[in-house]
N, CA, C and O atoms as a Tripos MOL2 file, in Angstrom:
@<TRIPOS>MOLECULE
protein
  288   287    72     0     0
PROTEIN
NO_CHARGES

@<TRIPOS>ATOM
      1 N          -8.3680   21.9640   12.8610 N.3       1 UNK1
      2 CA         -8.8560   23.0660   12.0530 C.3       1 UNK1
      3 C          -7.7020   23.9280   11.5470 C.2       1 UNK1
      4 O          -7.6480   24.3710   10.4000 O.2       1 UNK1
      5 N          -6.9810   24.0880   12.2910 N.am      2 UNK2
      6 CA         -5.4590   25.0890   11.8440 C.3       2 UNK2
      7 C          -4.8810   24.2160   10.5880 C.2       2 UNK2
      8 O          -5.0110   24.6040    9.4270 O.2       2 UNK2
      9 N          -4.2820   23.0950   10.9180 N.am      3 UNK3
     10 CA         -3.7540   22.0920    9.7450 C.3       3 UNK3
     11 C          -4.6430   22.3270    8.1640 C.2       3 UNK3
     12 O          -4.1300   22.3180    7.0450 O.2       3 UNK3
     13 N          -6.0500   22.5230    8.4950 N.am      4 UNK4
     14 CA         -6.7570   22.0060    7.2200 C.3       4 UNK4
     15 C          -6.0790   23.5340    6.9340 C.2       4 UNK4
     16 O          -5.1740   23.4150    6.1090 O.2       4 UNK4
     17 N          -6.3070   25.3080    7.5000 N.am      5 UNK5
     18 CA         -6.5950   26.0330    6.7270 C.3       5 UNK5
     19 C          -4.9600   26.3240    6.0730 C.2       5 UNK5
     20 O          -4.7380   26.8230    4.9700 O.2       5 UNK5
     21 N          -4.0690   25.9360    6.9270 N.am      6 UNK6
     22 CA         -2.6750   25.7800    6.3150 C.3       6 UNK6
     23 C          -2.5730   25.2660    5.6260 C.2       6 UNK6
     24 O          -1.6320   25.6120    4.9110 O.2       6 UNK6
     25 N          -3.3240   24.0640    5.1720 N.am      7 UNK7
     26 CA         -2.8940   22.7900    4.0470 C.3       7 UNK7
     27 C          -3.6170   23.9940    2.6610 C.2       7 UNK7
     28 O          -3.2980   23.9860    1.4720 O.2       7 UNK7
     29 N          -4.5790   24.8690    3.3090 N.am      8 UNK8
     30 CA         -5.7590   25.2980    1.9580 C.3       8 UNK8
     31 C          -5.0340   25.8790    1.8340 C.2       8 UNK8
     32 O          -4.5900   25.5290    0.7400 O.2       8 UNK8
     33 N          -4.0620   27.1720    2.4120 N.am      9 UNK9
     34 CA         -3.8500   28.4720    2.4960 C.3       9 UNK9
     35 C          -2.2390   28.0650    1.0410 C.2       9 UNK9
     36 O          -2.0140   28.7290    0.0290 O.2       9 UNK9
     37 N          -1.3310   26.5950    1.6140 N.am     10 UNK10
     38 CA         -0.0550   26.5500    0.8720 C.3      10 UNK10
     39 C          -1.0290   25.7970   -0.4030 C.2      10 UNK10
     40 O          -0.1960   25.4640   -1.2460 O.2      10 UNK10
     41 N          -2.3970   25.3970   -0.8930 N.am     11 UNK11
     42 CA         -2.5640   24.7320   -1.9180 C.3      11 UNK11
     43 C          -3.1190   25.9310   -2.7960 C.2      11 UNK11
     44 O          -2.7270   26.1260   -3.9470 O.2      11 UNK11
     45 N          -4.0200   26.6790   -2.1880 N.am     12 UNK12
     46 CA         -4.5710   27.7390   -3.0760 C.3      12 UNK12
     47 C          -3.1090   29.2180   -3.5940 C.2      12 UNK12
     48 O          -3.2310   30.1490   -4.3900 O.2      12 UNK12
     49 N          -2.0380   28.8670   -2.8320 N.am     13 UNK13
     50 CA         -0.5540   29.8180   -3.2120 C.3      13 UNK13
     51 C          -0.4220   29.1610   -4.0100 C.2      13 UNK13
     52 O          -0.4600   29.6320   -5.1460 O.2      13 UNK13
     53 N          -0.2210   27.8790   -3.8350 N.am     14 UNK14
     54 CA          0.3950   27.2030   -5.4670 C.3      14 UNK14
     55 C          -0.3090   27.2280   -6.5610 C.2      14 UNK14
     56 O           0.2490   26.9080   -7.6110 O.2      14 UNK14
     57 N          -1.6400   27.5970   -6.5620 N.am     15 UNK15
     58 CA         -2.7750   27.2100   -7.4800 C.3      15 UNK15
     59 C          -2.2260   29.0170   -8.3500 C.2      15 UNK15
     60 O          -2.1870   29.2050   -9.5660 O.2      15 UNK15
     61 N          -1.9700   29.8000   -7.5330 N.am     16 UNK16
     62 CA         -2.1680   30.9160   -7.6530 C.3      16 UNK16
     63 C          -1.0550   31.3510   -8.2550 C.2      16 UNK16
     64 O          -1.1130   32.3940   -8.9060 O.2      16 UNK16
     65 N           0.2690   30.5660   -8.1360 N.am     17 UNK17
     66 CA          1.6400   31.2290   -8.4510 C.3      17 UNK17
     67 C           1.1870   30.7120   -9.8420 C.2      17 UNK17
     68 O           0.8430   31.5140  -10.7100 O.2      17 UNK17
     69 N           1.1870   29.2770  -10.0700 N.am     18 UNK18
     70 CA          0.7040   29.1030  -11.9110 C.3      18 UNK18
     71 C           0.0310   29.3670  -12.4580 C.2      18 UNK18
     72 O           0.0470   29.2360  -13.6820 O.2      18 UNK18
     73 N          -1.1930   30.0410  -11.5660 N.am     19 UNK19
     74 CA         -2.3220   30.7820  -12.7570 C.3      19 UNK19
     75 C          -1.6550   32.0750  -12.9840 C.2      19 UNK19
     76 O          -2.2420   32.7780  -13.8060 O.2      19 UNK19
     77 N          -0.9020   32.4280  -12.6270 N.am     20 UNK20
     78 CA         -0.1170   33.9950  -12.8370 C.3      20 UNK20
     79 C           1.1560   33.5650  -13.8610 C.2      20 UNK20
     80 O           1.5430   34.2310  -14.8210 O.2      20 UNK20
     81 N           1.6410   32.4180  -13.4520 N.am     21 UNK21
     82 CA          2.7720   32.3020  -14.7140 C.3      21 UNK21
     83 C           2.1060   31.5950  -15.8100 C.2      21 UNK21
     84 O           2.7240   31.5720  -16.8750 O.2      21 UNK21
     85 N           1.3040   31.1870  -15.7730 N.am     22 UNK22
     86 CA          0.3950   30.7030  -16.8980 C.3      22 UNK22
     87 C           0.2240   32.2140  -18.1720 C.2      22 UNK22
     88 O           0.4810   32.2080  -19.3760 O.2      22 UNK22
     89 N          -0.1280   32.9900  -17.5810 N.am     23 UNK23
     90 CA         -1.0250   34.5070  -17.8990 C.3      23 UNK23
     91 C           0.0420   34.8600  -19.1600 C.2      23 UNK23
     92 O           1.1370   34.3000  -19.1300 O.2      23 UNK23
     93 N          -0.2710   35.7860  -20.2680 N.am     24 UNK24
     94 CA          0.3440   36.2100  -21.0230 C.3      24 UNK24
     95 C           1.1900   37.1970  -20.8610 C.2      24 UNK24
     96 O           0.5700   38.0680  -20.2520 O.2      24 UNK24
     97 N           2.3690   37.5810  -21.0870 N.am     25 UNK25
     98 CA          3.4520   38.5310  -20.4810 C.3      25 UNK25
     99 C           3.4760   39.5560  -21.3280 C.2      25 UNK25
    100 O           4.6230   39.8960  -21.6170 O.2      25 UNK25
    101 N           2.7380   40.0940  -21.7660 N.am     26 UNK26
    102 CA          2.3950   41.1570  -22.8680 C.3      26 UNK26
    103 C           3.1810   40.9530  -24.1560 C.2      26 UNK26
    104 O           3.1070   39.9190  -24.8190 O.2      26 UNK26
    105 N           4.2220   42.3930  -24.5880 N.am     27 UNK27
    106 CA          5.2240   42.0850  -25.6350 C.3      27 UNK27
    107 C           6.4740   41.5080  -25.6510 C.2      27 UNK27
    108 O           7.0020   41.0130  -26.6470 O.2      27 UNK27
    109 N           7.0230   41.5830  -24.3650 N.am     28 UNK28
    110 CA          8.6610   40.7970  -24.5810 C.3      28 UNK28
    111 C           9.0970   41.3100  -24.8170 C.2      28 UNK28
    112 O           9.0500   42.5270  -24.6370 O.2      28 UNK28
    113 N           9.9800   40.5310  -25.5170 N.am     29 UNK29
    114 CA         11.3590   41.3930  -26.5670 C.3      29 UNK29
    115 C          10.8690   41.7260  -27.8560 C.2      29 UNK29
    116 O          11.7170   42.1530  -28.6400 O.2      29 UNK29
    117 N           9.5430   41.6190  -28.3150 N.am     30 UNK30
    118 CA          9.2850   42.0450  -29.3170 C.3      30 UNK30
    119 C           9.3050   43.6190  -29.0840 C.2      30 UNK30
    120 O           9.0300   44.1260  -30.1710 O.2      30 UNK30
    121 N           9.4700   44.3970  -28.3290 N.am     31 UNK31
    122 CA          9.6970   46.1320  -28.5730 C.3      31 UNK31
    123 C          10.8040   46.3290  -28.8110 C.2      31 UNK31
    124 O          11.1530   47.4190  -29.2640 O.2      31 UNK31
    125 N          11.5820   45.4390  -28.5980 N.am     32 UNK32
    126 CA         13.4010   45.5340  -28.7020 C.3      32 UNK32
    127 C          13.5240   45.7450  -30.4200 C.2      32 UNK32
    128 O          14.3440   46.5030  -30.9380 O.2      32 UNK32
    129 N          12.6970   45.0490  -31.0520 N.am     33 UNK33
    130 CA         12.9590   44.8140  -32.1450 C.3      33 UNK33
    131 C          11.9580   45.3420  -33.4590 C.2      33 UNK33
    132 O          12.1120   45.1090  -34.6580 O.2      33 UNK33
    133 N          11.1130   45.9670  -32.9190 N.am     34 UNK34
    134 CA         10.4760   47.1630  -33.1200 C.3      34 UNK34
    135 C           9.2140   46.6850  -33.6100 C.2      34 UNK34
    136 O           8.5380   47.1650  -34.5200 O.2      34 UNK34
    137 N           8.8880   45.2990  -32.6210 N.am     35 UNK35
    138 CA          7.6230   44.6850  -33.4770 C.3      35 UNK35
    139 C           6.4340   45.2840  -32.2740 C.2      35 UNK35
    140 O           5.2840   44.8810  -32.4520 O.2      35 UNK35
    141 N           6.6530   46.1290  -31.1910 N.am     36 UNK36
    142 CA          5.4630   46.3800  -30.1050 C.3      36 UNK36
    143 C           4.1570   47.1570  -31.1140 C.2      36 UNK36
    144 O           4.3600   47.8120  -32.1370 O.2      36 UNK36
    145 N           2.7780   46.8500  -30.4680 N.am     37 UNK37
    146 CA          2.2500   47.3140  -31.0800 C.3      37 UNK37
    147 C           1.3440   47.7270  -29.8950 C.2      37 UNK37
    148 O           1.2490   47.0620  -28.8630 O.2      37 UNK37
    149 N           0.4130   49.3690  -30.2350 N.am     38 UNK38
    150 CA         -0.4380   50.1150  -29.0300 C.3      38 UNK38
    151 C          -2.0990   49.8880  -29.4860 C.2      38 UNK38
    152 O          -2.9510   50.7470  -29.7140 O.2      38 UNK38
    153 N          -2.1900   48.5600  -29.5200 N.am     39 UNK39
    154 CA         -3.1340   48.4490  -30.4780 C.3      39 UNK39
    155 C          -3.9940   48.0560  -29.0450 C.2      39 UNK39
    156 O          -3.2850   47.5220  -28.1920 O.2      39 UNK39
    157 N          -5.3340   48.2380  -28.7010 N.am     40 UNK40
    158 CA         -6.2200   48.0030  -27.2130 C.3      40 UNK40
    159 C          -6.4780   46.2930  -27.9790 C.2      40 UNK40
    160 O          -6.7490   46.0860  -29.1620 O.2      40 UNK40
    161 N          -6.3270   45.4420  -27.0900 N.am     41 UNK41
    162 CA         -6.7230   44.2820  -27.2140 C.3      41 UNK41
    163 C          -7.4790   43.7910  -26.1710 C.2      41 UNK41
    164 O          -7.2300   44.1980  -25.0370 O.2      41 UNK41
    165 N          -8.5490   42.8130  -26.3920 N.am     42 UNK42
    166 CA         -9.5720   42.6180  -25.0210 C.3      42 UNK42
    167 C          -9.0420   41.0480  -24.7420 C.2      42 UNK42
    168 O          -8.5230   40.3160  -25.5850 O.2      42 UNK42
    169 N          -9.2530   40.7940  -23.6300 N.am     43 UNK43
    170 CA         -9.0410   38.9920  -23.0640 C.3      43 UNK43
    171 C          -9.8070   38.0000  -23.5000 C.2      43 UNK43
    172 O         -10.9940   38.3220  -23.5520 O.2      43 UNK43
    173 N          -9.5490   36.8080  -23.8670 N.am     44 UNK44
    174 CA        -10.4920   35.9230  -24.5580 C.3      44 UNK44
    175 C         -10.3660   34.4740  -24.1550 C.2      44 UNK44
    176 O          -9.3550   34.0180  -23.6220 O.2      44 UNK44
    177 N         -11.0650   34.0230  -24.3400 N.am     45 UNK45
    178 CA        -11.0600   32.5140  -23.6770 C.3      45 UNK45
    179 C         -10.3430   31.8230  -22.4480 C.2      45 UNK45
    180 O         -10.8990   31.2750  -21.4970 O.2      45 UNK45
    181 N          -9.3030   31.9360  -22.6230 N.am     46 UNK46
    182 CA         -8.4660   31.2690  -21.8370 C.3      46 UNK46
    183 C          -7.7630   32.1800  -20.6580 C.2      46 UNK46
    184 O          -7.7550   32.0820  -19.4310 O.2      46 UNK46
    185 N          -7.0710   33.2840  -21.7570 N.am     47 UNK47
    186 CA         -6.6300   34.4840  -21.0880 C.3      47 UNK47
    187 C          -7.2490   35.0130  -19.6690 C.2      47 UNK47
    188 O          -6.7070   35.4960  -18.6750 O.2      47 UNK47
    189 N          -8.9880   34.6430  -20.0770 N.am     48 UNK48
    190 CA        -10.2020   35.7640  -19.8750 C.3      48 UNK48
    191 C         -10.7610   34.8390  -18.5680 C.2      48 UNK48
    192 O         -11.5640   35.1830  -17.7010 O.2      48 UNK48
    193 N         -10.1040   33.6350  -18.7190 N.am     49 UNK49
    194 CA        -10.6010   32.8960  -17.5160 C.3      49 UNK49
    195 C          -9.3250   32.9790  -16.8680 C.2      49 UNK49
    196 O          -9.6520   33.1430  -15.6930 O.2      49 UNK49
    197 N          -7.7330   32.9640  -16.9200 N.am     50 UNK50
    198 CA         -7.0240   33.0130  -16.3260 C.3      50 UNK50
    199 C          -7.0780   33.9400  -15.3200 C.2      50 UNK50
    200 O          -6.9740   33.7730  -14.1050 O.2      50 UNK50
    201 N          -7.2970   35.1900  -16.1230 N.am     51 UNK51
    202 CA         -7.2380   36.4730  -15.1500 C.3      51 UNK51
    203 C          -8.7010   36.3300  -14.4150 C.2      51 UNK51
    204 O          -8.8530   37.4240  -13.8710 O.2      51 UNK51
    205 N          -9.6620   35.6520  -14.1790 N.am     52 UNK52
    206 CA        -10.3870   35.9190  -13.2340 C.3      52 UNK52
    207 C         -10.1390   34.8230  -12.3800 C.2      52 UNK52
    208 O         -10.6600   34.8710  -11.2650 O.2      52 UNK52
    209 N          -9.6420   34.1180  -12.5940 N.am     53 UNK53
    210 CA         -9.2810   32.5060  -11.7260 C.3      53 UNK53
    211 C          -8.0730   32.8940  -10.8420 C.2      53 UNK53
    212 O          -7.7200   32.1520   -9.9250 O.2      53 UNK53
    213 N          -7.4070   34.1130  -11.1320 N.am     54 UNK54
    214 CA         -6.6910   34.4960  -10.3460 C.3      54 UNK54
    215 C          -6.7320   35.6180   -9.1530 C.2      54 UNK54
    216 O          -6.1050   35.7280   -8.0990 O.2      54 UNK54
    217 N          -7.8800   36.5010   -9.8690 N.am     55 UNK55
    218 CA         -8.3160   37.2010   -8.8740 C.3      55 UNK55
    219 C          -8.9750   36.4090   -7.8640 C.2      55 UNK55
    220 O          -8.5700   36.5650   -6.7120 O.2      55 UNK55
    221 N         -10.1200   35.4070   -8.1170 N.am     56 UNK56
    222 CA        -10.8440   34.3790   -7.5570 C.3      56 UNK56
    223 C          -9.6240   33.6220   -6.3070 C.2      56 UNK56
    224 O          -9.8520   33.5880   -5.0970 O.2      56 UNK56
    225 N          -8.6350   33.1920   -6.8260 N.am     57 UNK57
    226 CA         -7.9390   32.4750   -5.8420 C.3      57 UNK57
    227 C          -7.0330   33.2410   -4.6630 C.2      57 UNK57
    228 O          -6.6350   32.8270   -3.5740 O.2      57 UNK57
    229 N          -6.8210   34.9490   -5.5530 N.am     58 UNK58
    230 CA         -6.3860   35.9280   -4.3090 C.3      58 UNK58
    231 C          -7.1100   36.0160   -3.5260 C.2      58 UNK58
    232 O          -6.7160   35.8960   -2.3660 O.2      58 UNK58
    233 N          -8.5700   36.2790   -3.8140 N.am     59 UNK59
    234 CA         -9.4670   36.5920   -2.7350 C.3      59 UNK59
    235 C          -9.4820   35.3990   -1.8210 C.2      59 UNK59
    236 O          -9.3250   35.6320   -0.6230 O.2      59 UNK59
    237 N          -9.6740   33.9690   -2.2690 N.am     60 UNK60
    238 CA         -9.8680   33.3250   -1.3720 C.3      60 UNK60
    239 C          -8.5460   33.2010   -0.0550 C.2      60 UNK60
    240 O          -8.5220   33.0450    1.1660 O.2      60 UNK60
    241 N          -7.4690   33.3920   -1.2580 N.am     61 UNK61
    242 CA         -6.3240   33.4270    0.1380 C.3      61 UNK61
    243 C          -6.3840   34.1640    1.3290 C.2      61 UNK61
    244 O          -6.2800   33.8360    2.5110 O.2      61 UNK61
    245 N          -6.6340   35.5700    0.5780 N.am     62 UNK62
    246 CA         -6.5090   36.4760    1.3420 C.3      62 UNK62
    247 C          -7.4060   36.3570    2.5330 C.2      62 UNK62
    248 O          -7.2380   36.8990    3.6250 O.2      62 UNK62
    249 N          -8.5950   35.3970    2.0870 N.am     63 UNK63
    250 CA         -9.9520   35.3920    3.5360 C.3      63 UNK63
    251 C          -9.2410   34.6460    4.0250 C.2      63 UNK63
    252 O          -9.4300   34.6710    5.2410 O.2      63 UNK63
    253 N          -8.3140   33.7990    3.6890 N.am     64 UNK64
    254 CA         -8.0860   32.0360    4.9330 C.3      64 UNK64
    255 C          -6.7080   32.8700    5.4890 C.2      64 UNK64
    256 O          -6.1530   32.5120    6.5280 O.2      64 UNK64
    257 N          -6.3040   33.8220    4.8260 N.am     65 UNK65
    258 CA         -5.3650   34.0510    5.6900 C.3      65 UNK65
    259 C          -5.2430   35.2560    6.7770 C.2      65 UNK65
    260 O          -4.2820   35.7070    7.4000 O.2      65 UNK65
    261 N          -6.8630   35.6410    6.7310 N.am     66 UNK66
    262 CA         -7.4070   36.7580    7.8180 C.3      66 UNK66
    263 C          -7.7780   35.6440    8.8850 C.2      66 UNK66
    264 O          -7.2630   35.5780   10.0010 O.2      66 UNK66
    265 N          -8.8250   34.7030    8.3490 N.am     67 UNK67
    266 CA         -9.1380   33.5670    8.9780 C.3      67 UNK67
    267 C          -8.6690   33.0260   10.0090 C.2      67 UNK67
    268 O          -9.1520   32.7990   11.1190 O.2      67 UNK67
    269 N          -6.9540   32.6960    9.2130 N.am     68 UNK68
    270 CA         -6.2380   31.9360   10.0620 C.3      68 UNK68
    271 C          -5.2970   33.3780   11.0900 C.2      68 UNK68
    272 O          -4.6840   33.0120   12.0930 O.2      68 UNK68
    273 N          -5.2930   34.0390   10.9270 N.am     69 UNK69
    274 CA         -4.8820   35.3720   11.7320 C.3      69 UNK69
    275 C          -6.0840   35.5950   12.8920 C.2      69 UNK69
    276 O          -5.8910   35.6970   14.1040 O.2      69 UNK69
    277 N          -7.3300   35.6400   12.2150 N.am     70 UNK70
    278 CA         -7.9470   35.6980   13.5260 C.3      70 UNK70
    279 C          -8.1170   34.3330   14.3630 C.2      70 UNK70
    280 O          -8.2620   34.4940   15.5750 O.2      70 UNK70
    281 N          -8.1190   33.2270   13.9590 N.am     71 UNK71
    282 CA         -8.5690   31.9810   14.7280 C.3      71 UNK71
    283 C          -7.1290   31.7880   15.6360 C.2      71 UNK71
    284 O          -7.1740   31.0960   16.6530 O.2      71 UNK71
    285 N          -6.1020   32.3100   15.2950 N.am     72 UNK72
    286 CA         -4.8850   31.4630   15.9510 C.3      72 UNK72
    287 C          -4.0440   33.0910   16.2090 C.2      72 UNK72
    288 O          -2.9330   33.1360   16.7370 O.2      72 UNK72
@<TRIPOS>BOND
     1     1     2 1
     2     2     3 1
     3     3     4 2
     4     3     5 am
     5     5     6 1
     6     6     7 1
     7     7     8 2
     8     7     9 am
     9     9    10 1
    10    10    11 1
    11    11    12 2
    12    11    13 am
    13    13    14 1
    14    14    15 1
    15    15    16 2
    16    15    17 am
    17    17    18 1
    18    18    19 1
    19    19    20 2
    20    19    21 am
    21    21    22 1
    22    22    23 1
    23    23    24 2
    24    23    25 am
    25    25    26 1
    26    26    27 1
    27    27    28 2
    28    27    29 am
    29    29    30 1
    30    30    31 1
    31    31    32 2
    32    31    33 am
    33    33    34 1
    34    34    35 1
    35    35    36 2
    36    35    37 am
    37    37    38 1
    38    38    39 1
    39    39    40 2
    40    39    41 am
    41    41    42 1
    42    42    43 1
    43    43    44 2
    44    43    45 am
    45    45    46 1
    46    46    47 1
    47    47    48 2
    48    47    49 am
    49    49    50 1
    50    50    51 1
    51    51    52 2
    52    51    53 am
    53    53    54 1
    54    54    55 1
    55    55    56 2
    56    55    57 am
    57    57    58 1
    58    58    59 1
    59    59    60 2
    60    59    61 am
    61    61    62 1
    62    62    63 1
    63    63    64 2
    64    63    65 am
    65    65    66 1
    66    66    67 1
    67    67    68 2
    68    67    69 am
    69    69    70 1
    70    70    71 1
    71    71    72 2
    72    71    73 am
    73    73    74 1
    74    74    75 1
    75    75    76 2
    76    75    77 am
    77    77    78 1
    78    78    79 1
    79    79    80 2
    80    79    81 am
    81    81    82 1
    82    82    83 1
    83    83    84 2
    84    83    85 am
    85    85    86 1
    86    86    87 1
    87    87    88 2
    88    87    89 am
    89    89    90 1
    90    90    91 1
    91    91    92 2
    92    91    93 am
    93    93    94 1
    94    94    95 1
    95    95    96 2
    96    95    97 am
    97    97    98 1
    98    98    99 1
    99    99   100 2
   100    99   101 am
   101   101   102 1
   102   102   103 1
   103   103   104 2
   104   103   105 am
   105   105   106 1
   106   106   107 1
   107   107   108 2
   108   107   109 am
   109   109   110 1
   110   110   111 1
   111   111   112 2
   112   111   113 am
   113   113   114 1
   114   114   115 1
   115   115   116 2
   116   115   117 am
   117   117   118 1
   118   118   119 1
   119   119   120 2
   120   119   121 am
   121   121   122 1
   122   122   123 1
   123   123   124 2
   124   123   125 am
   125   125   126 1
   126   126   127 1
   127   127   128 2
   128   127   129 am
   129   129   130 1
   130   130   131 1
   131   131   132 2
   132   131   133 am
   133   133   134 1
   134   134   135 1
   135   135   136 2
   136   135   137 am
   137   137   138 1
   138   138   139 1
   139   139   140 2
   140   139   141 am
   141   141   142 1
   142   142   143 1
   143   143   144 2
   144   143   145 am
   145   145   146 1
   146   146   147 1
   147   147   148 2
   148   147   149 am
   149   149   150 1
   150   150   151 1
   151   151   152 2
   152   151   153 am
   153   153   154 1
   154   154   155 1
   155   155   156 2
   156   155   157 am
   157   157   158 1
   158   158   159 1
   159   159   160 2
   160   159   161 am
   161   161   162 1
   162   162   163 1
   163   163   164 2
   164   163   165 am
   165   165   166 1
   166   166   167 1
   167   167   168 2
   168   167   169 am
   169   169   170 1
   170   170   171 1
   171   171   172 2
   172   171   173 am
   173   173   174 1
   174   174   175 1
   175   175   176 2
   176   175   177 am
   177   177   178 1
   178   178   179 1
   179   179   180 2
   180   179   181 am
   181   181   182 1
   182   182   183 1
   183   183   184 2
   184   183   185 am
   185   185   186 1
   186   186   187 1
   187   187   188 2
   188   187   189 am
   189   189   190 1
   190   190   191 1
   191   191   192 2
   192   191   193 am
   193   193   194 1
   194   194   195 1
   195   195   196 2
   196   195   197 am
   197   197   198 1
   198   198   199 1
   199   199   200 2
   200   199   201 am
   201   201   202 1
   202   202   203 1
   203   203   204 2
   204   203   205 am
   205   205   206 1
   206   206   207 1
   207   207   208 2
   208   207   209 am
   209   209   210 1
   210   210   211 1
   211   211   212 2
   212   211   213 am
   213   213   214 1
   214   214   215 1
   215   215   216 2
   216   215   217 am
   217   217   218 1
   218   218   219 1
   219   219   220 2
   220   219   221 am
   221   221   222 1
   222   222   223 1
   223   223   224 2
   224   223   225 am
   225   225   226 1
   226   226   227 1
   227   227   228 2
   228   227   229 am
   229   229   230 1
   230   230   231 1
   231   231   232 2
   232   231   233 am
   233   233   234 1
   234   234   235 1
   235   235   236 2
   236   235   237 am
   237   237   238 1
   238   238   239 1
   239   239   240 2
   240   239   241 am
   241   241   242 1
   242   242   243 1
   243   243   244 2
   244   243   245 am
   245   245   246 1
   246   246   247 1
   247   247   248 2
   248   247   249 am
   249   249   250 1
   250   250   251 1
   251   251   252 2
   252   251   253 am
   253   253   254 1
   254   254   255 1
   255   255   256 2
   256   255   257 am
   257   257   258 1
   258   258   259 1
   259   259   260 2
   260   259   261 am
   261   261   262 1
   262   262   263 1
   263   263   264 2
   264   263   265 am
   265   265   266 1
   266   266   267 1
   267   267   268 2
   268   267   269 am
   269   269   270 1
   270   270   271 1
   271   271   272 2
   272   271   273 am
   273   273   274 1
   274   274   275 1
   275   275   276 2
   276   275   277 am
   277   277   278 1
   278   278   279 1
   279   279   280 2
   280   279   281 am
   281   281   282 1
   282   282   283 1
   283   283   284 2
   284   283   285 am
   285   285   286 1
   286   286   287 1
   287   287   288 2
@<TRIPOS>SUBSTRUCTURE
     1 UNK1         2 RESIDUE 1 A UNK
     2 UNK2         6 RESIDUE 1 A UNK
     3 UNK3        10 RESIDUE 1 A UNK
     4 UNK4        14 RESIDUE 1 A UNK
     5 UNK5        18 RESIDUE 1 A UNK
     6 UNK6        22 RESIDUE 1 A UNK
     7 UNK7        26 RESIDUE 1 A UNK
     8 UNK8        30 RESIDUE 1 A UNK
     9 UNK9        34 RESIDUE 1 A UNK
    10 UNK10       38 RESIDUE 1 A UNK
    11 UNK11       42 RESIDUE 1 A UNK
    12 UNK12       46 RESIDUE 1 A UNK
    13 UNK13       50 RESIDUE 1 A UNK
    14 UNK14       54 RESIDUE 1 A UNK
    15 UNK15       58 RESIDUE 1 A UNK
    16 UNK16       62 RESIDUE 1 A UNK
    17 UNK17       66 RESIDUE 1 A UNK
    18 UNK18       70 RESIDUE 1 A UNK
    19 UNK19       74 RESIDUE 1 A UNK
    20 UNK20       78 RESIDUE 1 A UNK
    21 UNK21       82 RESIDUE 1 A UNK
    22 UNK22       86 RESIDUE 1 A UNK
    23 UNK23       90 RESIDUE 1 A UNK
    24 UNK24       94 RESIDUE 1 A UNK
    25 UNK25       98 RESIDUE 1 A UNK
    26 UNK26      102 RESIDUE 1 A UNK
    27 UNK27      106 RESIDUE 1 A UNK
    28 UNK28      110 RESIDUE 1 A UNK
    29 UNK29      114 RESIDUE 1 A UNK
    30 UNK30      118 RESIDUE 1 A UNK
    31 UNK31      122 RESIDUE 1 A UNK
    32 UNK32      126 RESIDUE 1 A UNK
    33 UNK33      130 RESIDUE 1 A UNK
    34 UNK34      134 RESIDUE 1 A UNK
    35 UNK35      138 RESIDUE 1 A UNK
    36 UNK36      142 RESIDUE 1 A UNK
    37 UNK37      146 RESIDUE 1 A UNK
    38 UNK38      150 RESIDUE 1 A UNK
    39 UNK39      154 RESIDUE 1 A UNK
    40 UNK40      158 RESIDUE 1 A UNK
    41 UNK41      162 RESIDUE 1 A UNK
    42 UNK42      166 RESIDUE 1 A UNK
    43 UNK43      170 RESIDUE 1 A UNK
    44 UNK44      174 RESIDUE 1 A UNK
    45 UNK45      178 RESIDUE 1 A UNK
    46 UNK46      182 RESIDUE 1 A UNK
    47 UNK47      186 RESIDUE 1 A UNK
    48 UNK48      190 RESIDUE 1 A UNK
    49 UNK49      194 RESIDUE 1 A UNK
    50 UNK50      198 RESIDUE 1 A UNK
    51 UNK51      202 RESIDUE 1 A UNK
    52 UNK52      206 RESIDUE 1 A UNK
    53 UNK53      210 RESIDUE 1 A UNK
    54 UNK54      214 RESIDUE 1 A UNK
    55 UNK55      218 RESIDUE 1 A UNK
    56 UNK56      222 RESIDUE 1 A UNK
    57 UNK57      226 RESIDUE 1 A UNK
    58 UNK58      230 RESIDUE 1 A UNK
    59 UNK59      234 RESIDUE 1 A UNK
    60 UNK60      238 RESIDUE 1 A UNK
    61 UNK61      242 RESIDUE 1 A UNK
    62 UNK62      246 RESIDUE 1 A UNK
    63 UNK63      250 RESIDUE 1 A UNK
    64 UNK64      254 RESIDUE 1 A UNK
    65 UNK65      258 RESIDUE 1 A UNK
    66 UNK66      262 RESIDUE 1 A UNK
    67 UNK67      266 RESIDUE 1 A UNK
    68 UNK68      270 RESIDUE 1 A UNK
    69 UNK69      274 RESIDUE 1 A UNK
    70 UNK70      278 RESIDUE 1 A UNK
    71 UNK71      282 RESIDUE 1 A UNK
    72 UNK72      286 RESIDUE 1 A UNK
């Protein structure tokens, strides 16, 4: 039982580090160059599933790794 929640705990980190570098990094260097813009923009398709697929996979870490804190 320890093995499986370790095997979940290092697969759902990895799942989690690329859904975060996946994610859009706002403006960049576009403010450098005076292209930033303060315009409210909402999340959409992809974006809109990234950012909840990531909250989704924090939470689950975060339970397997109370989990595995309390079981061991």
């Amino acid at each position: 039982m320890k093995n499986i929640i370790l095997i979940a705990e290092v697969v759902i980190a990895i799942l989690l580090m690329v859904s975060i570098l996946l994610q859009g990094r706002g403006a960049g260097l576009s403010g450098v160059f005076g292209g930033s813009s303060a315009v409210y923009r909402t999340k959409r398709g992809i974006e809109k599933f990234l950012t909840i697929f990531s909250v989704v996979l924090f939470i689950i870490f975060v339970g397997l790794a109370i989990t595995s804190l309390i079981l061991y």
